[in-house]
C-alpha positions in Angstrom: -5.0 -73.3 15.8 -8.7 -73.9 17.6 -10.2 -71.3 19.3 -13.3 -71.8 21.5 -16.6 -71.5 18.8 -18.1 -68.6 21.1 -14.7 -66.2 21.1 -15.6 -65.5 17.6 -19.1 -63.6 18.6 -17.4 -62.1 21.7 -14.9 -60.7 19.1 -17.5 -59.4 17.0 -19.1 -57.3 19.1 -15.7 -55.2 20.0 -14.4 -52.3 17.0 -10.7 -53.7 16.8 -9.7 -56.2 14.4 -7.7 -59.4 15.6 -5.2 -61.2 13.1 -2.2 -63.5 13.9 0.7 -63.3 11.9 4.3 -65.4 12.0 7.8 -64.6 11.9 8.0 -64.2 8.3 5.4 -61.9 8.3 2.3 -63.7 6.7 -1.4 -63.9 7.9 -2.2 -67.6 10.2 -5.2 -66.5 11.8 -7.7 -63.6 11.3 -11.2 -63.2 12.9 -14.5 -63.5 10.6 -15.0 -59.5 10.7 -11.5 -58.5 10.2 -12.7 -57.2 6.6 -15.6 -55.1 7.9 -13.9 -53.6 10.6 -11.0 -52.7 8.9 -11.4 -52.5 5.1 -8.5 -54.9 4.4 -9.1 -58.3 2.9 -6.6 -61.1 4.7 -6.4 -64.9 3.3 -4.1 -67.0 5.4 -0.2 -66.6 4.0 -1.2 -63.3 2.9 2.2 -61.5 3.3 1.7 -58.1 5.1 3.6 -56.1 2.0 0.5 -57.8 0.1 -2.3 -55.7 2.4 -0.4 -52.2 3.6 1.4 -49.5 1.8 5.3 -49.7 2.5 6.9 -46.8 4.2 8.3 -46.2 7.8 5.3 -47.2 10.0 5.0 -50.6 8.2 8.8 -51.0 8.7 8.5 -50.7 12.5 5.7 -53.0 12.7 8.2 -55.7 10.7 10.9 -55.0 12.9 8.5 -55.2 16.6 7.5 -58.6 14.9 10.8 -60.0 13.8 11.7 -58.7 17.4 9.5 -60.0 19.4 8.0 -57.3 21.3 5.5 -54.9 21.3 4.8 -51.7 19.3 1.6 -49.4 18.6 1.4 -46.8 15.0 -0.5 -45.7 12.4 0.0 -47.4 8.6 -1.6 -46.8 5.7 -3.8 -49.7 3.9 -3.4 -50.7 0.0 -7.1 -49.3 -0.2 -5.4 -45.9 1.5 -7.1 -45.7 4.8 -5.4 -45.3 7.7 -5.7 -48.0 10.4 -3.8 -48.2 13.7 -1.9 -51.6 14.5 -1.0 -52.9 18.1 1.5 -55.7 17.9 1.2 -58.2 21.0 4.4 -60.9 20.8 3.2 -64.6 21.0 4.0 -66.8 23.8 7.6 -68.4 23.6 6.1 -71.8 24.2 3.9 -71.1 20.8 5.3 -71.1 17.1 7.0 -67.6 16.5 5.3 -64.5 15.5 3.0 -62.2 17.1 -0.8 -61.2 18.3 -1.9 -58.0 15.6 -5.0 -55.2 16.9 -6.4 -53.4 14.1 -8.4 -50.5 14.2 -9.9 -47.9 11.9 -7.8 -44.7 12.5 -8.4 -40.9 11.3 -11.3 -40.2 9.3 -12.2 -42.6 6.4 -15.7 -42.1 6.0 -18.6 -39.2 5.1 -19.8 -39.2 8.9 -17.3 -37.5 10.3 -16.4 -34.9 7.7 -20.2 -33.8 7.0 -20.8 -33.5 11.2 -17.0 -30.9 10.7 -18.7 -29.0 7.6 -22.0 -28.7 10.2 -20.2 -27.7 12.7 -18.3 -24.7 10.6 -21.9 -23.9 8.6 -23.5 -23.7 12.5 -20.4 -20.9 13.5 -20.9 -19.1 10.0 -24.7 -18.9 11.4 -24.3 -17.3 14.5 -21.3 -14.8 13.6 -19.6 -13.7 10.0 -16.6 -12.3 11.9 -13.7 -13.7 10.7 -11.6 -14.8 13.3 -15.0 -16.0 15.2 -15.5 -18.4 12.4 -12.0 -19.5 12.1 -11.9 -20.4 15.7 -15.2 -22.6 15.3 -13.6 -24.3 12.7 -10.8 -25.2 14.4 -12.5 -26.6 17.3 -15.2 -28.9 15.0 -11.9 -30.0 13.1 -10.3 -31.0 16.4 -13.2 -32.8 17.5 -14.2 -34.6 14.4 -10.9 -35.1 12.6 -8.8 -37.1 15.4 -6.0 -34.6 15.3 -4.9 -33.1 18.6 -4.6 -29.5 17.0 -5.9 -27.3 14.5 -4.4 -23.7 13.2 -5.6 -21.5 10.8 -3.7 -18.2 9.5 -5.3 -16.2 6.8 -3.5 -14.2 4.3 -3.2 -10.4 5.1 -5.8 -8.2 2.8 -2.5 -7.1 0.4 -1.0 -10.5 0.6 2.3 -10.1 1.8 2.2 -12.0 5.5 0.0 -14.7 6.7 -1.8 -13.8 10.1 -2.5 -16.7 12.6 -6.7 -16.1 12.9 -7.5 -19.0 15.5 -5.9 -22.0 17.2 -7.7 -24.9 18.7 -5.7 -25.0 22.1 -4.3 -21.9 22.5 -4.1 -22.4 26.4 -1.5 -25.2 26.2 2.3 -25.7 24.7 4.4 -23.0 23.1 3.3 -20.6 21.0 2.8 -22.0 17.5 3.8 -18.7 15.5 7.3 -18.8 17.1 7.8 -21.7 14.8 6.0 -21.2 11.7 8.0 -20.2 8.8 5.6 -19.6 6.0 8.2 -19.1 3.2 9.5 -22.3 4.3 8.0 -25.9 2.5 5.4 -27.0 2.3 3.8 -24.1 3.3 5.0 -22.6 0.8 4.2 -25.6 -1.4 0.9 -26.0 0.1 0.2 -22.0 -0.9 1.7 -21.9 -4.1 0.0 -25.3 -5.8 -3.4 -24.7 -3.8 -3.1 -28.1 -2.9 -2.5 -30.0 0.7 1.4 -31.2 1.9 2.5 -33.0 4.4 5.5 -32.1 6.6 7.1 -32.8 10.1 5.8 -30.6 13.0 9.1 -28.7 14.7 10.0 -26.9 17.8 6.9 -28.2 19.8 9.3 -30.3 22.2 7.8 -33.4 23.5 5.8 -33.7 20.0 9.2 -33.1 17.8 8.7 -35.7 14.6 4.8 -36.0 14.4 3.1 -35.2 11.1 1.1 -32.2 10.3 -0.6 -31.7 6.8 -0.7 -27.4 5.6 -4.3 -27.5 3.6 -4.9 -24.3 1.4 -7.7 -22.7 1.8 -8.8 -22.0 -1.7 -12.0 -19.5 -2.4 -12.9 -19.5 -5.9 -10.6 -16.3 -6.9 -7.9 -16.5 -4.4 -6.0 -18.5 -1.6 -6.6 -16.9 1.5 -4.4 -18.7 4.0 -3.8 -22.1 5.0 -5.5 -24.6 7.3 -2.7 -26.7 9.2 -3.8 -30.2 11.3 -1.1 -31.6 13.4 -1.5 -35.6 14.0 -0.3 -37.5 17.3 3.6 -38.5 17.2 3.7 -41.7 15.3 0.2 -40.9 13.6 0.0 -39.9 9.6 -2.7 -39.1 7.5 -4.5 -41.4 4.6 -5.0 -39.5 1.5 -8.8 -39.8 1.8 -8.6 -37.6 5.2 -6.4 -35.1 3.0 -9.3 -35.4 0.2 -12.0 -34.2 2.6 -9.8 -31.8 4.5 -9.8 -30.4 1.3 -13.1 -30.1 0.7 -13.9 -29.1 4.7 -11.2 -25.9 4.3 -12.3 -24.5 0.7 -16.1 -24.5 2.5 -14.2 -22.8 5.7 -12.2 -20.3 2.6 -16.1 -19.8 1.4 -17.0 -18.8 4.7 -14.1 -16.3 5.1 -14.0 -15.0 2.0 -18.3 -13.8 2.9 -17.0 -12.9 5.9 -14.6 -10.2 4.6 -17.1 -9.5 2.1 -19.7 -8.6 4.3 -17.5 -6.3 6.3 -16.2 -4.3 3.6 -19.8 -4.2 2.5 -20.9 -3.0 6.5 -17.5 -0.4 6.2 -18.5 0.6 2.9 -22.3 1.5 3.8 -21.2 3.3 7.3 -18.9 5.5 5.0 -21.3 6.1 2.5 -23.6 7.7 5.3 -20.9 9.2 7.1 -19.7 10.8 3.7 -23.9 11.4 3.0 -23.9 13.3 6.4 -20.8 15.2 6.1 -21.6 16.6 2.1 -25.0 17.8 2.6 -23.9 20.1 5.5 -20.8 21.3 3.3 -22.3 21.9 0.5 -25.1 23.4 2.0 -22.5 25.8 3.9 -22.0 28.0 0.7 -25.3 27.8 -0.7 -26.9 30.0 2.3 -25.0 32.4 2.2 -24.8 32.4 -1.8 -28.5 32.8 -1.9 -28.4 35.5 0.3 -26.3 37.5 -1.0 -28.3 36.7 -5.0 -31.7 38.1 -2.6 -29.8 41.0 -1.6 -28.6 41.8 -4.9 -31.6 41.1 -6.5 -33.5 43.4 -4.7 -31.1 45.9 -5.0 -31.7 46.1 -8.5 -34.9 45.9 -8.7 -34.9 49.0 -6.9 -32.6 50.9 -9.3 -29.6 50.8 -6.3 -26.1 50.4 -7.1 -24.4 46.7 -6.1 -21.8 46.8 -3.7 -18.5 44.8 -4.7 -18.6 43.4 -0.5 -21.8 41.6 -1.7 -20.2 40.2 -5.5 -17.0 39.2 -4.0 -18.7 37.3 -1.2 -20.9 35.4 -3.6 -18.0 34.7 -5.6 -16.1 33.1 -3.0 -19.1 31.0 -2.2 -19.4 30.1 -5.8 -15.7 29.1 -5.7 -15.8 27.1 -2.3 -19.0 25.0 -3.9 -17.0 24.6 -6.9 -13.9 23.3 -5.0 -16.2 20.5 -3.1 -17.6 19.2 -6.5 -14.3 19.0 -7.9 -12.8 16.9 -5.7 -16.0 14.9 -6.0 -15.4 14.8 -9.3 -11.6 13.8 -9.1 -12.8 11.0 -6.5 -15.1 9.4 -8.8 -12.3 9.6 -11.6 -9.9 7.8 -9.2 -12.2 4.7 -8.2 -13.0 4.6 -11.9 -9.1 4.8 -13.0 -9.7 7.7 -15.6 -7.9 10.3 -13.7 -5.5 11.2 -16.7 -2.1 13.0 -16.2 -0.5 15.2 -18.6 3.2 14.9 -18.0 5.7 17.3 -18.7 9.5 18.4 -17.2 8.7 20.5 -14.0 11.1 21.6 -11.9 9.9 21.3 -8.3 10.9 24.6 -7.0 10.3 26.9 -9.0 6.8 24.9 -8.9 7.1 25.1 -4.4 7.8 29.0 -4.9 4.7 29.8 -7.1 2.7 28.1 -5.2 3.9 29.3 -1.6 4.0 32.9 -3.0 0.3 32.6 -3.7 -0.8 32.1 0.2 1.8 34.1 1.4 -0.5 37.5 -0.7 -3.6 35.7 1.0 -3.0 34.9 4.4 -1.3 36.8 7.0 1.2 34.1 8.2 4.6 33.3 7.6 5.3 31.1 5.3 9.2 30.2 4.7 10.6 28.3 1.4 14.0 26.0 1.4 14.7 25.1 -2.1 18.5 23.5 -3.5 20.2 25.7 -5.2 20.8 23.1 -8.2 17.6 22.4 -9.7 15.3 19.7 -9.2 13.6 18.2 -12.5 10.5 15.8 -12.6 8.4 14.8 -15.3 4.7 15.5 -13.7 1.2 17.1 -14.5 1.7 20.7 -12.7 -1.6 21.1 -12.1 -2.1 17.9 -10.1 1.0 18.8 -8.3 -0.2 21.9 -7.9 -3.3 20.5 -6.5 -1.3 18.6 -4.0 0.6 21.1 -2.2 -2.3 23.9 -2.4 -4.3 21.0 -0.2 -1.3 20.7 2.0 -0.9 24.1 3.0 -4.5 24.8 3.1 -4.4 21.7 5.7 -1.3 23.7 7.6 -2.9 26.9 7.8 -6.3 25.7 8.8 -5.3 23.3 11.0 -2.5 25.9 13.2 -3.2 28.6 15.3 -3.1 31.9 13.9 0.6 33.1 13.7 2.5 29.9 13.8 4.7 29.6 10.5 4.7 26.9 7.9 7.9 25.1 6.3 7.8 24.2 3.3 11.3 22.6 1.8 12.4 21.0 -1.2 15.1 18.0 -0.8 17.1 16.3 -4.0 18.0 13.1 -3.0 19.3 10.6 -5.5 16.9 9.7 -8.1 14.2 11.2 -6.1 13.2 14.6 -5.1 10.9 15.0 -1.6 8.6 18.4 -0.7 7.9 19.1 3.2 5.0 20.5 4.4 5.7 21.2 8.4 2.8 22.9 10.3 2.5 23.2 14.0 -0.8 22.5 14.5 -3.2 20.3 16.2 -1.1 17.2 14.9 -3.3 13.8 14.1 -3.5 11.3 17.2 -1.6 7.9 16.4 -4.5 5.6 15.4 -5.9 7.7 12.4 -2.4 8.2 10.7 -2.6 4.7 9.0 -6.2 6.2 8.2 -6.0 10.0 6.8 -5.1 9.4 3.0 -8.9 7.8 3.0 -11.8 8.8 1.4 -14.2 10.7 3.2 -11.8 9.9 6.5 -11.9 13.1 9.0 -9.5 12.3 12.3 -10.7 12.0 15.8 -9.9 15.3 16.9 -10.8 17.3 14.3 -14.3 19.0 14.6 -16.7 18.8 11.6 -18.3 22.7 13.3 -15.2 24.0 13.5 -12.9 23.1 10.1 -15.2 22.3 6.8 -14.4 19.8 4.2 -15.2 16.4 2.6 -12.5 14.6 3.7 -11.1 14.1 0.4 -8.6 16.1 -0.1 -6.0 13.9 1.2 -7.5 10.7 -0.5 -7.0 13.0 -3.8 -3.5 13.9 -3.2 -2.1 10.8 -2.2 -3.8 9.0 -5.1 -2.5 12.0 -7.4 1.3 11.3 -5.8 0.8 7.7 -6.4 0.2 8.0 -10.1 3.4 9.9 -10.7 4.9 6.8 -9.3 5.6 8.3 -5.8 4.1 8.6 -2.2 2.5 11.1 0.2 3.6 10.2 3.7 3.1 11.7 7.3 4.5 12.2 10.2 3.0 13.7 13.1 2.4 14.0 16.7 -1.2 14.9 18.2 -1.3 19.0 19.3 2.8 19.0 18.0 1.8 19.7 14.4 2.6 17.2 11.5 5.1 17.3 8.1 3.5 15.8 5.0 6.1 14.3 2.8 5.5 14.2 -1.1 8.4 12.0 -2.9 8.3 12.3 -6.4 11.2 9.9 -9.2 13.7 12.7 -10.3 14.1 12.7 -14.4 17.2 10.9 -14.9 20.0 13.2 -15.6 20.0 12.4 -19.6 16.9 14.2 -19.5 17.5 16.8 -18.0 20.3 18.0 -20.0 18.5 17.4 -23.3 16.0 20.4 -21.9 16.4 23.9 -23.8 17.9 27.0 -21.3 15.4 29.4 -20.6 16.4 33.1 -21.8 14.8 36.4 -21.0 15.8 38.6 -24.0 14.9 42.4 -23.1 16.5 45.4 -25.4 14.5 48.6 -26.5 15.8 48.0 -29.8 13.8 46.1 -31.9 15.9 45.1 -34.1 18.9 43.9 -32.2 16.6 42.0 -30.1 15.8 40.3 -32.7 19.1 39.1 -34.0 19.8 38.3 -30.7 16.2 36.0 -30.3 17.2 34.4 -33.8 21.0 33.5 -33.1 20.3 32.5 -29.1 17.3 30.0 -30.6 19.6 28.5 -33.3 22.1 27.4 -30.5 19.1 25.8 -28.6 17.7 28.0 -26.5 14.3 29.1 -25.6 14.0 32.5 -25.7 10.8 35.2 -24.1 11.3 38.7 -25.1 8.9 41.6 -24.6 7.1 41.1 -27.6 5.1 38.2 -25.9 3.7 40.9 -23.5 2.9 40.1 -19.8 0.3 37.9 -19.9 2.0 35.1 -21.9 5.4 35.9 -19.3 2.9 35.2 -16.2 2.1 32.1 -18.0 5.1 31.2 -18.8 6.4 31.2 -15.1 6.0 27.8 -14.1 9.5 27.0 -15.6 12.1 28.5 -14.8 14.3 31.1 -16.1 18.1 30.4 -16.4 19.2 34.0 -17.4 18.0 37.4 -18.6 19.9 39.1 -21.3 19.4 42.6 -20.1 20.4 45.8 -22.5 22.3 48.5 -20.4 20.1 51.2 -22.0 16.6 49.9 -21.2 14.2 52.3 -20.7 10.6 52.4 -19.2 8.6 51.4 -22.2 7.5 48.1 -23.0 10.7 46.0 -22.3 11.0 48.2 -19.2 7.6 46.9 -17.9 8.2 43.9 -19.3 11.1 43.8 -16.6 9.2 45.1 -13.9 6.6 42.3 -14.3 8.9 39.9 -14.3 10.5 41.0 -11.2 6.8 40.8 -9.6 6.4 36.8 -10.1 7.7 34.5 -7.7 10.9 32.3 -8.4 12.8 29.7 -6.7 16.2 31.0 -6.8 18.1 34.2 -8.3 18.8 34.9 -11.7 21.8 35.7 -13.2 22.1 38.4 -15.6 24.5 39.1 -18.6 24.0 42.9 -19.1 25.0 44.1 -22.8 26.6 47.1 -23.7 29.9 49.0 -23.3 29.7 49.7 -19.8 28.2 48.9 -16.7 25.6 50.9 -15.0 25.8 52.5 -11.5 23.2 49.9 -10.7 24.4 46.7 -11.7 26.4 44.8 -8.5 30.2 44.6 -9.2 31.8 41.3 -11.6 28.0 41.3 -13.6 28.9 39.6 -16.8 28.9 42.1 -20.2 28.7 41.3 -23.7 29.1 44.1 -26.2 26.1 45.4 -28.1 25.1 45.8 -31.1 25.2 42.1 -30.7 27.6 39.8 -32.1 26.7 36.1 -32.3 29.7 34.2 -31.7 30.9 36.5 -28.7 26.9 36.8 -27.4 26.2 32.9 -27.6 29.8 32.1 -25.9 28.7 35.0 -23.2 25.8 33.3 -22.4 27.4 29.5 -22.1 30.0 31.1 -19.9 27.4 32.6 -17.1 25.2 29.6 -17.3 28.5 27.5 -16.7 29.5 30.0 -13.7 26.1 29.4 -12.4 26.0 25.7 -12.5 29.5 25.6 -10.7 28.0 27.7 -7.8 25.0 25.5 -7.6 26.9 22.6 -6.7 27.8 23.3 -3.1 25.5 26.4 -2.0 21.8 25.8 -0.7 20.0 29.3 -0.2 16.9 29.8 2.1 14.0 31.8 1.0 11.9 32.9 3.9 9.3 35.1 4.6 9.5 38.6 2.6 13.2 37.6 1.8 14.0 39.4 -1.5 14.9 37.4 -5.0 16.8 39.5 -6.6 17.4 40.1 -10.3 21.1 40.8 -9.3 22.6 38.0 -7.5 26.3 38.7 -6.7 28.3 36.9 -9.9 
């Protein structure tokens, strides 16, 4: 075929390629600079399967040959670049086979991939916001890559979603998280491998079928999100492009990855004042008034005058507020280090609810009301951390509600789990702090730092503390409608919980037969307190509780008698039941109390005892008392 001698520089000076090719597919004609132009080396009767990669886009340029008409698509070289073919059908009055215009398609060379990395290393200049860098990034990608769109979603900070940060045309077409499915492949793929896939773009309507490639963007600990480029229908990618869009989103996963950095690191200094601010002025609260009061005293005696107790007791509750704040200082620091220890033990919730209510009821004129189940509730905890928790709760309630208002407090035994309510009706916390109160050092919006003291810890503290015994501390509340804090705590399993010893109180003037009845009550398993402990170890004792007193029907007022007396004083959950022994019952004991003859005899006492405790256990099941304000706990429950 002769051409004219100066077509060949006119065709040099254009950026397509121009080849001739015949019916059977092989090369008749190419131009001088087909090789520099498009990277593929042709010798006439080179066979096209010789010079591009088979797959779909080389099988519809065969078929527009073999065909006879025209076509335009993307194939992918031997060499893997990616070059775009227009096929022109010869003249019927010329031997058969067809006119092909090559061009260099997607991006194949260093030029274009260092102007993207610029581009995204310019944004990171001007702005380390996240999502302000992500939507740079799309846009340089869109510009340099030769793909008409550009996403990026970043993983969520605790990994469980993927968030779409930026898009490059927002403006225009559907919505592209309506589609995206990220448990779906290759997203999936593309996330779990830390490598790039290739998939078919869906539900975008008139571009249903074109290819889009899901790149990881990989930081050097962690994946955090993906990087999706979506190609014109008909359009792929060569595997070079996915080589240096590879490299362009781990510099982009660099870039986010300082980004978040840098504002924890700005979130992290603004607490750090806020929490400098807020400590110096509490702990400098108790310290004026402590050194007053040391003046006054000190002067007092130096004058030979008596101290008044007004003065001691004031510096001791200053002494006792400064302590508080540097303990939960202390417990702070022993959180973020992870060497807050536990000492776990069985602990029955309210028994552990009623103690600790009973101790604000004595100190604070408000009414405080207790709902506990009538069967017991058993978890394996550290009491004083638990303890901790609910004395920061209800110091919350009462300091937080007007004066008056009561506080709830109720025990619930759900299945495998037991829950404590604190309900106040208070100021409440607005919406947009709750996802914020269990925070270090975090003090709501309309609380005043003048007005109610504190570090801001104690919730930070307790839901830590809650989360250790492998439960929660939850809220809910409404803003001046008060708020119920939620403690949920795993329930020992039921195995457990009846391989525990029965608690007896043992009381009988006589020495010696309470003695026998201590030695044959602990060889069936029991634990048994009698009055030779003495008060002391009984108020210690309290904080589990006691399944039934043995109680002699001639008890005096000497030291079982005030050992009775004190343990009618300490607060308890529920009623005991009591098996009296003797040969008759008192005037004061209710009608249907249990007897047992005395002196004791071990068989009938021990089958006595298994008898009430069964009784007692029977009546649990269905019957859930409440225990409100200066509602009596009787010794003598009606049997």
């Amino acid at each position: 075929m002769t051409l004219p001698p100066d077509v060949e520089e006119a065709l040099s000076c254009l950026p397509q390629a121009l080849a001739r090719v015949g019916h059977d597919l092989c090369v008749q004609w190419f131009e001088p600079d087909f090789a520099t132009k498009t990277g593929m080396t042709l010798h006439v009767g080179t066979h096209l399967v010789d010079v591009l990669e088979q797959g779909r886009s080389l099988e519809a340029v065969e078929l527009a040959i073999r065909e006879g008409r025209g076509h335009t698509g993307h194939v992918i070289t031997r060499a893997l670049h990616q070059v775009r073919v227009q096929v022109k059908p010869g003249r019927e009055d010329e031997a058969p086979g067809a006119w092909l215009v090559v061009e260099s398609s997607g991006v194949d060379d260093e030029g274009a991939f260092s102007l993207a990395v610029r581009e995204i290393a310019r944004a990171v200049g001007e702005t380390l916001e996240v999502d302000n860098v992500c939507a740079a990034a799309v846009v340089a990608l869109v510009r340099c890559a030769q793909v008409r769109r550009a996403e990026v979603y970043l993983c969520e900070e605790d990994g469980t979603e993927l968030r779409r940060a930026a898009v490059s045309d927002l403006a225009g077409g559907e919505a592209p998280e309506d589609t995206f499915a990220p448990e779906d492949d290759p997203f999936r793929q593309a996330l779990a491998l830390r490598q790039a896939q290739l998939g078919i773009q869906r539900g975008y309507g008139d571009s249903l079928g074109s290819i889009f490639a899901a790149v990881p963007l990989c930081a050097p600990r962690r994946t955090v999100g993906l990087l999706l480029l979506y190609k014109e229908q008909g359009s792929s990618f060569s595997a070079r492009e996915l080589e240096l869009w590879t490299a362009a989103a781990n510099q982009l996963a660099v870039a986010v990855e300082n980004a978040r950095l840098l504002r924890e690191a700005k979130a992290a200094l603004q607490v750090r004042e806020e929490f400098m601010s807020i400590a110096s002025h509490e702990l400098k609260t108790p310290l004026t008034p402590l050194k007053l009061g040391l003046y006054t005293m000190e002067r007092r005696l130096s004058a030979g005058q008596p101290l008044e107790l007004a003065t001691v007791l004031k510096s001791k509750r200053q002494v006792d507020r400064l302590a508080g704040l540097v303990d939960d200082l202390l417990d702070a620091s022993r959180l973020d280090a992870g060497k807050l220890a536990l000492e776990l033990a069985p602990l029955e919730v309210g028994q552990l609810v009623a103690e600790v209510v009973d101790h604000f009821r004595a100190a604070f004129e408000r009414p405080f009301s207790v709902e506990v189940p009538r069967e017991r509730v058993w978890v394996r905890g550290d009491r004083d951390r638990l303890e901790q928790v609910l004395v920061n709760l209800l110091e919350n309630a009462h300091k937080y509600s007007p004066p008056g208002e009561p506080i709830a407090v109720k025990v619930e035994r759900l299945v495998g789990e037991s829950r404590i309510h604190v309900q106040d009706h208070g100021i409440g916390i607005p919406g947009a702090d709750q996802s914020q109160v269990f925070q270090r050092f975090y003090r709501a919006r309309n609380v005043s730092h003048r007005n109610f003291g504190g570090l801001g810890l104690g919730l930070f503290i307790s839901h830590s503390i809650a989360r250790l015994h492998g439960g929660a501390l939850t809220l809910a509340s409404a803003e001046g409608h008060g708020s119920t804090f939620t403690v949920s705590l795993p329930r020992m399993p039921p195995h457990e919980v009846k391989r525990l010893p029965r608690r007896v109180l043992l009381l009988d003037e006589d020495a010696a037969q309470e003695a026998l009845a201590e030695r044959v009550l602990c060889a069936e398993g029991f634990d048994v307190l009698t009055s030779r402990a003495g008060a002391d170890a009984l108020r210690r004792a309290t904080h589990l509780p006691v399944d039934l007193i043995v109680l002699s029907t001639s008890l005096t007022h000497g030291p079982a008698g005030l050992f009775l007396e004190t343990f009618a004083t300490l607060p308890r959950a529920r009623p005991v039941p009591i098996l009296l022994a003797g040969d008759a019952r008192p005037w004061w004991a209710q009608e249907g109390t249990s007897l047992c003859s005395r002196p004791y005899v071990a068989d009938e006492l021990v089958s006595r005892v298994r008898n009430v405790l069964m009784q007692e256990r029977r009546r649990s099941a269905g019957v859930t008392p409440a225990v409100g304000e200066g509602a009596p706990v009787g010794l003598l429950p009606r049997v």
